[in-house]
C-alpha positions in Angstrom: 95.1 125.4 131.5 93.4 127.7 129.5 89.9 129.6 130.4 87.3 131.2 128.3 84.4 133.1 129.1 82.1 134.8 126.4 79.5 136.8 127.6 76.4 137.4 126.4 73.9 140.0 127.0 71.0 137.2 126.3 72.7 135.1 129.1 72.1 135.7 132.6 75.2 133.5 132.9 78.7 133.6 130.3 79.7 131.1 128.4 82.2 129.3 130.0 84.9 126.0 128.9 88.0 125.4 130.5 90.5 123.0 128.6 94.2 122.1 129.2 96.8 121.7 126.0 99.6 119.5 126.1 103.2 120.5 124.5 105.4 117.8 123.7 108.9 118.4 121.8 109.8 118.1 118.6 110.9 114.7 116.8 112.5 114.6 113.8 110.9 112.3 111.3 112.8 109.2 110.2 112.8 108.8 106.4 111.2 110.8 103.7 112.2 113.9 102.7 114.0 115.0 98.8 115.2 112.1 97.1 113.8 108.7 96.9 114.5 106.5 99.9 115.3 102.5 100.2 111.2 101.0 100.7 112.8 98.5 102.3 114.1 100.8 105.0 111.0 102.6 105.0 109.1 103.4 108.8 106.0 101.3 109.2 102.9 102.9 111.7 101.3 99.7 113.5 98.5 98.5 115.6 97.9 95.5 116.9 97.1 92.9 113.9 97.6 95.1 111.7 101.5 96.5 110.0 101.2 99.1 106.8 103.9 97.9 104.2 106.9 99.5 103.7 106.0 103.1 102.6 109.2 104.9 100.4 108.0 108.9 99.3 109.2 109.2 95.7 109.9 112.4 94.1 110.1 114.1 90.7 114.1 113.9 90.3 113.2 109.8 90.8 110.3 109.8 88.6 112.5 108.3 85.6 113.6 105.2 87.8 109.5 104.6 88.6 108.4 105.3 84.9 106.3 108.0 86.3 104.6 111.4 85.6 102.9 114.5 87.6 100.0 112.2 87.7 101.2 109.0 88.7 100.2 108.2 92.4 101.5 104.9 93.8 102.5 101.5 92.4 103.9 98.6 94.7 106.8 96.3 94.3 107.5 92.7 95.5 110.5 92.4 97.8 110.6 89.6 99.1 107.3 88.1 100.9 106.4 92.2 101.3 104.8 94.2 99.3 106.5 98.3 98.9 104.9 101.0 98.5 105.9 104.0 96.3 104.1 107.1 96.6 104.3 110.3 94.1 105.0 113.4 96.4 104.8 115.6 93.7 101.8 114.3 92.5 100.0 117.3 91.0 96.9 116.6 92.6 98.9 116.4 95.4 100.6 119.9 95.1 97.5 121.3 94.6 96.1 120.0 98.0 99.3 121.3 99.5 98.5 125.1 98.1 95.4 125.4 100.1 97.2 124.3 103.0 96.8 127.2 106.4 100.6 126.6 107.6 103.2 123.9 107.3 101.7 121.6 110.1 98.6 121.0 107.7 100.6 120.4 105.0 102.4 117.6 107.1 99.1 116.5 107.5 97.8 116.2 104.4 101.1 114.6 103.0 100.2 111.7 106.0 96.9 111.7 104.8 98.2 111.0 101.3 100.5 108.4 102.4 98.8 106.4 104.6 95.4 106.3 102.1 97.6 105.2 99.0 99.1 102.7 101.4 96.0 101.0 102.5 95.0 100.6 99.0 97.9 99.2 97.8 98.2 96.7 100.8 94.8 95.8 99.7 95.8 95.7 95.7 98.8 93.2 97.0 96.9 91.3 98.9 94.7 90.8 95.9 98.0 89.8 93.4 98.6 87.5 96.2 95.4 85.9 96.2 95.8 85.6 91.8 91.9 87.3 91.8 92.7 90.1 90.2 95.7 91.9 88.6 98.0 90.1 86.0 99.8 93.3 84.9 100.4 95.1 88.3 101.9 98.4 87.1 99.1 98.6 84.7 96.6 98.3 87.1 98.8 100.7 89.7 98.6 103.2 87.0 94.4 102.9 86.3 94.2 102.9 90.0 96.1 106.2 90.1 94.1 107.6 87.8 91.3 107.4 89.2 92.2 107.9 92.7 94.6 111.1 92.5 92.3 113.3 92.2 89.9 112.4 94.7 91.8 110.6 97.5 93.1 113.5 99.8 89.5 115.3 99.4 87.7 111.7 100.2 90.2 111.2 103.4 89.7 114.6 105.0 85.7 114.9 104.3 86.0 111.4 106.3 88.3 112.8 108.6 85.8 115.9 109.4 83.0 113.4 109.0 84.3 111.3 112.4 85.6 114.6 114.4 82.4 116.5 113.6 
C-alpha cells in the first residue's frame, strides 16, 4: 500500500490518494528471441472467439530466407488451413521506435505493440486471400502493405493506446 499526500498552501486540506501495487514474478517468455523460430510452433494470445495466428519474430541474420530488407515488416505464409505470421524485428522503423524507448520494459512493450498490430492485419489480409476478394500475389501485396504501414504502425498503436488510458 502506498500513501501520498501533497500539500498545498491553497488547500485547507492536502492532496491525498492511496493505491496498492501488485508484484508478481518473473516468466520467462516462450519463443522469440535471436534467430528465426518455427511459426508453426509459435505462442498464440487468445480470447474467447477470437485466436491470433501463429506469430514467428524474424531477424536480420534470417532476412535472406524471407527475401527481406530493413524495411520489410510482415508477410504471411499458408500452413496448412492457418495462416503464419512473420514479423521484421529489425525493422528500421522499428529500431527507431526502440531508441526512444525509457528502459527495457518499454521496449518489451513496444516490440508487443508491434507484433500483435502486424498480426491483426495480416489475419485480416488472410482472411481476405481466403475469401479470393483481394490479393492474387500475396507477397506482393505483404510488401505494399509494409510499406505503407512501417512507418506509422507503432506510432498509430500507442497514440490509440494513450487515446483509451487517457
Amino acid at each position: 500500500e502506498i500513501n501520498i499526500k501533497i500539500m498545498d498552501v491553497s488547500r485547507v486540506t492536502p492532496l491525498e490518494q492511496t493505491f496498492w501495487i501488485e508484484t508478481i514474478p518473473y516468466q520467462k517468455k516462450v519463443g522469440g528471441g535471436k534467430g528465426g523460430s518455427s511459426a508453426g510452433q509459435a505462442k498464440n494470445n487468445t480470447t474467447p472467439g477470437f485466436k491470433l495466428p501463429p506469430i514467428a519474430r524474424i531477424y536480420k541474420n534470417d532476412w535472406p530466407d524471407h527475401n527481406w530488407h530493413k524495411e520489410s515488416v510482415f508477410k504471411f505464409v499458408k500452413n496448412n488451413n492457418v495462416f503464419d505470421t512473420y514479423v521484421n524485428m529489425d525493422n528500421i522503423h522499428l529500431l527507431t521506435e526502440l531508441k526512444t524507448a525509457k528502459n527495457e520494459a518499454d521496449k518489451e512493450v513496444i516490440k508487443t505493440q508491434y507484433t500483435l498490430g502486424l498480426a491483426l492485419i495480416s489475419m485480416n489480409m488472410s482472411q481476405l486471400n481466403l475469401n479470393k476478394s483481394e490479393f492474387t500475389d500475396v507477397e506482393k501485396s505483404c510488401e505494399e502493405v509494409s510499406k505503407a504501414l512501417g512507418p506509422i504502425i507503432i506510432p498509430m498503436i500507442r497514440d490509440l493506446g494513450s487515446s483509451i488510458s487517457g
